[in-house]
KEVO-110397 format. One record per residue: x negated, y, z of N, C-alpha, C, O in turn; residue in three letters. Coordinates in nm, 3 decimals, always signed. Layout:
n_u | n_v | n_w | ca_u | ca_v | ca_w | c_u | c_v | c_w | o_u | o_v | o_w | resn
X | Y | Z | X | Y | Z | X | Y | Z | X | Y | Z | ALA
...
! end
This chain:
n_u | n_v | n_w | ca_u | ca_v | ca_w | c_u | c_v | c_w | o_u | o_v | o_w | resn
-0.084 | -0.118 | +0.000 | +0.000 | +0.000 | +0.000 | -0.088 | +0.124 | +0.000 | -0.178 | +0.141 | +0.082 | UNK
-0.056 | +0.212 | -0.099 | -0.137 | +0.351 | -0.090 | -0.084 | +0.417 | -0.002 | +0.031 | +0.403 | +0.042 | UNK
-0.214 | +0.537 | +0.047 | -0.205 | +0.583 | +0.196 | -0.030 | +0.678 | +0.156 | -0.058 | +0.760 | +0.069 | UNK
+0.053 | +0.683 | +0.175 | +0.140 | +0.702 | +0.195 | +0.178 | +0.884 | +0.339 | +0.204 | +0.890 | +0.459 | UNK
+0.163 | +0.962 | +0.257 | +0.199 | +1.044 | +0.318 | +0.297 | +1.165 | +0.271 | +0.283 | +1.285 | +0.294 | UNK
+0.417 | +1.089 | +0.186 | +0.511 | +1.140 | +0.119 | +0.632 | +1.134 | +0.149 | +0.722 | +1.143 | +0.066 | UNK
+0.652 | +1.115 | +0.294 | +0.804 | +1.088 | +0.350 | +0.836 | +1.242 | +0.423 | +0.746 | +1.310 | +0.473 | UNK
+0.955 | +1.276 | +0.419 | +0.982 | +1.410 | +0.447 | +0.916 | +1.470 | +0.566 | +0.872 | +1.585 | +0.560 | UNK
+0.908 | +1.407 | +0.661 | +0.808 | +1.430 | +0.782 | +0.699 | +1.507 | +0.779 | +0.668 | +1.615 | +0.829 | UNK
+0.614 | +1.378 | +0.663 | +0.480 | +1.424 | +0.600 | +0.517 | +1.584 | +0.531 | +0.510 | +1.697 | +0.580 | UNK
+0.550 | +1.548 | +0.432 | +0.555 | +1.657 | +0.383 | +0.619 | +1.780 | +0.435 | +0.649 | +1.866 | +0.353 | UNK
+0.645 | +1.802 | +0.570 | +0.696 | +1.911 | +0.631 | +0.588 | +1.965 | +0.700 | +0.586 | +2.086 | +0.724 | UNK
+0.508 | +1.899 | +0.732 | +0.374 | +1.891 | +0.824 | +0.262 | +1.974 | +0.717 | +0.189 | +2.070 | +0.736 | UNK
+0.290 | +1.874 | +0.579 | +0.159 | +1.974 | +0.533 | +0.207 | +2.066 | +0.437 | +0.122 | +2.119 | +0.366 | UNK
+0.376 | +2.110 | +0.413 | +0.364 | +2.241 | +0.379 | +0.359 | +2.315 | +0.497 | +0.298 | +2.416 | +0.460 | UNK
+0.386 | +2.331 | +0.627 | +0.324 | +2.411 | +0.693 | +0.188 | +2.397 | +0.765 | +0.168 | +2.450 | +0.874 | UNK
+0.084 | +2.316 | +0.694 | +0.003 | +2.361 | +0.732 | -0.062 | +2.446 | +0.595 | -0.158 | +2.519 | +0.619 | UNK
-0.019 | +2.440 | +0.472 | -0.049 | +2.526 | +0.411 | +0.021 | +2.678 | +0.420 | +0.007 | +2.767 | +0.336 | UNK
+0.086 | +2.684 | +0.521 | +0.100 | +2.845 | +0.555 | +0.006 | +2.909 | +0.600 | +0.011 | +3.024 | +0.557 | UNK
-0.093 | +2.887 | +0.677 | -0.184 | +2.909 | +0.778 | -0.277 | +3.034 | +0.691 | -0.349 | +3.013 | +0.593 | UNK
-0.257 | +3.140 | +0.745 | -0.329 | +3.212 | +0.708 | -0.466 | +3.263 | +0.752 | -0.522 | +3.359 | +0.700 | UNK
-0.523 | +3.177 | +0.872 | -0.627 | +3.221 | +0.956 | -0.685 | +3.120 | +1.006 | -0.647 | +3.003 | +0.997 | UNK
-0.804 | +3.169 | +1.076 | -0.878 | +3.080 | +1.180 | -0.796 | +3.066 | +1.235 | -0.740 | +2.956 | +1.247 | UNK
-0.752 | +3.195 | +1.297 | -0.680 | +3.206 | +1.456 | -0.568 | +3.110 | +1.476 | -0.566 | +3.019 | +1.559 | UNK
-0.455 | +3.148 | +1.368 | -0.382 | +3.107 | +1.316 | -0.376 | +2.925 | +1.303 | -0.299 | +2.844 | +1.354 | UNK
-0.456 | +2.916 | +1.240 | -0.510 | +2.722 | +1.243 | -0.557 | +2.684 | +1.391 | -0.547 | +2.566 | +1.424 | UNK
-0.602 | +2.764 | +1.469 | -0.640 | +2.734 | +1.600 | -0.547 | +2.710 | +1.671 | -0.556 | +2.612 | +1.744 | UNK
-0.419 | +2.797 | +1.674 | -0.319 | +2.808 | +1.747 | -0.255 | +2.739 | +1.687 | -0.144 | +2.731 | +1.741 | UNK
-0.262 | +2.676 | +1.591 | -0.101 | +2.573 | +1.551 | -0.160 | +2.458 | +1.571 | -0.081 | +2.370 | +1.603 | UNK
-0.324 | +2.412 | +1.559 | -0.335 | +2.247 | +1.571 | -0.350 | +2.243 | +1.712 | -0.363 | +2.134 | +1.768 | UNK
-0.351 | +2.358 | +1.781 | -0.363 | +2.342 | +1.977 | -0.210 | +2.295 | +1.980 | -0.200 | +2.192 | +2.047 | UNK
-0.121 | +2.327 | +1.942 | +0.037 | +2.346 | +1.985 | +0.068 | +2.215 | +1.899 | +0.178 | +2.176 | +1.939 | UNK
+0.011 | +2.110 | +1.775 | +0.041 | +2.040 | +1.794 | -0.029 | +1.934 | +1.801 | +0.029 | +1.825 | +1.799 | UNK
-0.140 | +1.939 | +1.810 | -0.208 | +1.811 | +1.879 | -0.229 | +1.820 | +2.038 | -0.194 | +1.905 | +2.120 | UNK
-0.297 | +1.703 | +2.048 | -0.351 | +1.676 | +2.172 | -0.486 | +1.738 | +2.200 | -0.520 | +1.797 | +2.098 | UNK
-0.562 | +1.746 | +2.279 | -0.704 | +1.759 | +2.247 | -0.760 | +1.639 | +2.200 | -0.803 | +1.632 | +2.085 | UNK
-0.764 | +1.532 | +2.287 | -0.813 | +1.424 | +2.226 | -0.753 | +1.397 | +2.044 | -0.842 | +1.401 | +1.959 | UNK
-0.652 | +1.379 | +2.012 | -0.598 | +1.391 | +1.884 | -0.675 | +1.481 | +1.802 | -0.732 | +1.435 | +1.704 | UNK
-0.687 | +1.650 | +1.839 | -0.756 | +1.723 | +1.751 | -0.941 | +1.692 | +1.739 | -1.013 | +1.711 | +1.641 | UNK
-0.975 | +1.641 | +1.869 | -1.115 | +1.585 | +1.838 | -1.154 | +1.495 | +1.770 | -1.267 | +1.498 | +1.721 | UNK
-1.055 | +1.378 | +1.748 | -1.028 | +1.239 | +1.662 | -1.090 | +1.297 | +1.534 | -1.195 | +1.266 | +1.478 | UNK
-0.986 | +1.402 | +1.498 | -0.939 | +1.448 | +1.343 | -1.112 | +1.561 | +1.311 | -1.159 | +1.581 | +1.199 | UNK
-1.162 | +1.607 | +1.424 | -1.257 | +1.680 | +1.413 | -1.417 | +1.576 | +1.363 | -1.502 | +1.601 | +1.278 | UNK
-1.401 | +1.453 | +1.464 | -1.504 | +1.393 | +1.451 | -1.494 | +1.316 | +1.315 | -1.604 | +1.284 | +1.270 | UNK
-1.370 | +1.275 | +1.231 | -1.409 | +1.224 | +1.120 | -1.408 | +1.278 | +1.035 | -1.425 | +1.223 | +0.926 | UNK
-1.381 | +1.451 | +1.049 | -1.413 | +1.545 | +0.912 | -1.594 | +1.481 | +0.917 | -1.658 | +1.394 | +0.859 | UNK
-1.626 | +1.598 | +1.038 | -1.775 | +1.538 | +1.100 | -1.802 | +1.447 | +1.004 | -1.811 | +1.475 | +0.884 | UNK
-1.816 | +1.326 | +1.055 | -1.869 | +1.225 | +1.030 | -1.846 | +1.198 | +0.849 | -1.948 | +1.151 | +0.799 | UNK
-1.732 | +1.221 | +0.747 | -1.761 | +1.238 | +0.595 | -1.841 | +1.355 | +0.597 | -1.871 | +1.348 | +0.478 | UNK
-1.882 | +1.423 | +0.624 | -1.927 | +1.525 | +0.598 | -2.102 | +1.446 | +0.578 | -2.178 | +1.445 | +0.481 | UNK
-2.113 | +1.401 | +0.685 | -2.254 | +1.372 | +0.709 | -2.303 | +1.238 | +0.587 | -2.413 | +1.224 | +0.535 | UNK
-2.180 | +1.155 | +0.570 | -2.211 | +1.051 | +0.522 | -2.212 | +1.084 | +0.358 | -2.276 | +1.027 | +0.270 | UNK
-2.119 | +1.195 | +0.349 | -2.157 | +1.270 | +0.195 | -2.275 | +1.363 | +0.196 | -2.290 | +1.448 | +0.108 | UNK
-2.359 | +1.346 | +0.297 | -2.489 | +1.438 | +0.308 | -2.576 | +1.318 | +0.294 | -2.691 | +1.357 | +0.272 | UNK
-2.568 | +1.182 | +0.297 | -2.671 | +1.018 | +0.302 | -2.699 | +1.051 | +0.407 | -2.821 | +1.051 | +0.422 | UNK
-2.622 | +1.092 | +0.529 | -2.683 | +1.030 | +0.661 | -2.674 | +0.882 | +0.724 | -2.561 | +0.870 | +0.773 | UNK
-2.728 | +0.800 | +0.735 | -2.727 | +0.689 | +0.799 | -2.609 | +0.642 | +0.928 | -2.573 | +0.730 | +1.006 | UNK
-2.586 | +0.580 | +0.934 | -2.459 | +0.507 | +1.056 | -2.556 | +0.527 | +1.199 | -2.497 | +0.540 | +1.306 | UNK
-2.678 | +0.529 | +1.197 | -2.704 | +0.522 | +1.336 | -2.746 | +0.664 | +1.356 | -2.771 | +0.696 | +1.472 | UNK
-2.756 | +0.748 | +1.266 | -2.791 | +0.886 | +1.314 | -2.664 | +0.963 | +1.302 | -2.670 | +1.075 | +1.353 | UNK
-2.527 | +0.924 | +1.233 | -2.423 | +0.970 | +1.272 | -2.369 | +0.958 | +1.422 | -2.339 | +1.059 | +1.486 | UNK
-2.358 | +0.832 | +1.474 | -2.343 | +0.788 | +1.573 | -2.417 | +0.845 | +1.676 | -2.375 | +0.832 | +1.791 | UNK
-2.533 | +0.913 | +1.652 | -2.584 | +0.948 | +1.749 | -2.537 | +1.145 | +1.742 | -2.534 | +1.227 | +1.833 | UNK
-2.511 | +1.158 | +1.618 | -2.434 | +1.324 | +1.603 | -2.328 | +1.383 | +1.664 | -2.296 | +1.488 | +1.721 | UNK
-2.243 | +1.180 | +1.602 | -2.100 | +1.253 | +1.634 | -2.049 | +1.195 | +1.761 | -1.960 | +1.243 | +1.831 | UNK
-2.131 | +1.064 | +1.787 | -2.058 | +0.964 | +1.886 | -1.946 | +0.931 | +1.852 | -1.868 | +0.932 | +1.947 | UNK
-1.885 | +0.891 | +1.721 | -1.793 | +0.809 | +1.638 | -1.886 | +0.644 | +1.660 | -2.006 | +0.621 | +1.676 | UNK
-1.779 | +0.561 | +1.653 | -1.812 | +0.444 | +1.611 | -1.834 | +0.391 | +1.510 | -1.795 | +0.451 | +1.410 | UNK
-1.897 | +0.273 | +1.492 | -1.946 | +0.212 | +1.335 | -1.804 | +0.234 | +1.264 | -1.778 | +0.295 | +1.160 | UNK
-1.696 | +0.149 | +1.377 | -1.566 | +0.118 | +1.294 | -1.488 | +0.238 | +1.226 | -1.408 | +0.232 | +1.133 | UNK
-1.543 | +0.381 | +1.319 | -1.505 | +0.502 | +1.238 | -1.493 | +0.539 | +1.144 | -1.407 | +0.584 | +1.068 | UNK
-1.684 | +0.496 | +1.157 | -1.751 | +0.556 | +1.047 | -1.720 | +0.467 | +0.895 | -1.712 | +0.515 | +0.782 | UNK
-1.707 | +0.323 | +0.936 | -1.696 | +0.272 | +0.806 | -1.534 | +0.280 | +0.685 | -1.514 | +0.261 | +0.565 | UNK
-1.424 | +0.332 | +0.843 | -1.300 | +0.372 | +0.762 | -1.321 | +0.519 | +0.686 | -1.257 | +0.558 | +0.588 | UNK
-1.411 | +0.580 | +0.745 | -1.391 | +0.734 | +0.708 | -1.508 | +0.697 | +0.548 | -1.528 | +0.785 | +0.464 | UNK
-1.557 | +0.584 | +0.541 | -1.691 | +0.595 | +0.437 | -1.549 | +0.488 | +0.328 | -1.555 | +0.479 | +0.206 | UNK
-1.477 | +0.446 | +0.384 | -1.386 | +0.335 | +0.288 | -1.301 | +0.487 | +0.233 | -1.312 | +0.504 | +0.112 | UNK
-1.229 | +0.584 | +0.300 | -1.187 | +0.727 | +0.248 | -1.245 | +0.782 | +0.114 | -1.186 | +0.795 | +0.006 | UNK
-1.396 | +0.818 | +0.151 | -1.481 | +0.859 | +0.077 | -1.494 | +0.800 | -0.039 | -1.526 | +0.880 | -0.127 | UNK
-1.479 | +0.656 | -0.086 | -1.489 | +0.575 | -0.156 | -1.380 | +0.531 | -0.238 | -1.394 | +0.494 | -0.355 | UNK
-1.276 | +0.534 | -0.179 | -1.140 | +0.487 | -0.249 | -1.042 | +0.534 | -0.195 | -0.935 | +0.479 | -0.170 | UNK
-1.083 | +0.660 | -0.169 | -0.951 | +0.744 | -0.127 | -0.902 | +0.832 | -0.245 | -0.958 | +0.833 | -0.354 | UNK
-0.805 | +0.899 | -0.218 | -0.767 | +1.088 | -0.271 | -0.835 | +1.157 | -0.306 | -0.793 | +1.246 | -0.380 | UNK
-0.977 | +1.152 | -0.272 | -1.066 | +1.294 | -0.330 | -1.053 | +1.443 | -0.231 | -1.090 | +1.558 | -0.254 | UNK
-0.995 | +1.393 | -0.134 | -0.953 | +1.496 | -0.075 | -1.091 | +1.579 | +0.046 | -1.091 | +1.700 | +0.068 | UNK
-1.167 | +1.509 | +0.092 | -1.271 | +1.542 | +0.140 | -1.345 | +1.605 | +0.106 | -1.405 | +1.699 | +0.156 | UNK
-1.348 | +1.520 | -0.060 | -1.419 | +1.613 | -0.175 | -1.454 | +1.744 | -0.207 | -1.549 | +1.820 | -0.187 | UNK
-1.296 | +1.748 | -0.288 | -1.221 | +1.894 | -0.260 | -1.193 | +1.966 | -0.162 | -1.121 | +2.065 | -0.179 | UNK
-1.233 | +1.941 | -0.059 | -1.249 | +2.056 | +0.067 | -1.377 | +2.087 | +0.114 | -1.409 | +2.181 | +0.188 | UNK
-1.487 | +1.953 | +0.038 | -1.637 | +2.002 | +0.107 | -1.691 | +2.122 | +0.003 | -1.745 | +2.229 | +0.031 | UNK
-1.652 | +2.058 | -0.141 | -1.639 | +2.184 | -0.220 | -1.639 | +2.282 | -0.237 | -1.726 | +2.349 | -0.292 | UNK
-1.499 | +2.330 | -0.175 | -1.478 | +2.466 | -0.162 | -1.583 | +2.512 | -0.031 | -1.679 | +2.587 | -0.044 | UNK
-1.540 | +2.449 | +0.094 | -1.637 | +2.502 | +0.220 | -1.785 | +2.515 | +0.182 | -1.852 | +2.595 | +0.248 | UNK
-1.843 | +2.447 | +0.083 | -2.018 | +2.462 | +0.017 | -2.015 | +2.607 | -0.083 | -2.112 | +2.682 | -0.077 | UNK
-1.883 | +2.647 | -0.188 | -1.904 | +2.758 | -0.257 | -1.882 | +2.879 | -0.119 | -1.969 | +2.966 | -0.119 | UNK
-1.802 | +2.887 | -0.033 | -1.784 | +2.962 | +0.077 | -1.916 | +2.985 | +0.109 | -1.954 | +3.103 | +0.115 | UNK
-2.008 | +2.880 | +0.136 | -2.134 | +2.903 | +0.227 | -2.210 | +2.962 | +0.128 | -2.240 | +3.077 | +0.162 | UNK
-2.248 | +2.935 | +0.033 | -2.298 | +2.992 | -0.084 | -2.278 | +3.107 | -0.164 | -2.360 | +3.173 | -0.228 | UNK
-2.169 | +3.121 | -0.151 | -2.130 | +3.298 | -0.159 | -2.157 | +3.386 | -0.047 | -2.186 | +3.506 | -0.056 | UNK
-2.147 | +3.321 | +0.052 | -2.193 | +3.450 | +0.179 | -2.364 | +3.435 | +0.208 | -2.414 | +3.471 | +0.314 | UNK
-2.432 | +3.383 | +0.107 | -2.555 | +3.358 | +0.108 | -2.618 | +3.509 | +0.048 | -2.740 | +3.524 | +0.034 | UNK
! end
């Protein structure tokens, strides 16, 4: 089954998170609806694609992010045969860094 995030729910969730017009803004809506632990989850496996689309190794992630192998190897199965969606967001966040260069 493909990752499946097209049931009205879903899609209520991420047209408003494409409202978000801010840091601040994104700060204050994933505080109000996550957990902390929940928003750290979601933090450590941006993290962790990030690194593994940089060729960092499993044991020097682990030692970055303190994710687990089993994390790391769903978030590297993402990277691999997912959406492209990591992609397209490291993308844009690399021309960002590169323009304010």
């Amino acid at each position: 089954m493909k990752n499946d995030v097209s049931d009205s729910n879903c899609e209520f969730l991420l047209n408003a998170v494409l409202e978000i017009e801010s840091l601040e803004e994104c700060r204050a809506f994933f505080g109000d609806l996550c957990t902390v632990p929940e928003l750290k989850a979601m933090a450590q496996r941006i993290v962790v694609a990030k690194l593994l689309k940089d060729s960092y190794v499993y044991s020097e992630i682990v030692r970055a992010t303190g994710a687990s192998t089993a994390t790391i190897s769903r978030v590297k199965r993402s990277l691999h045969f997912g959406q492209s969606g990591y992609d397209k967001i490291f993308e844009r966040l690399d021309k960002k860094i590169h323009e304010r260069v």
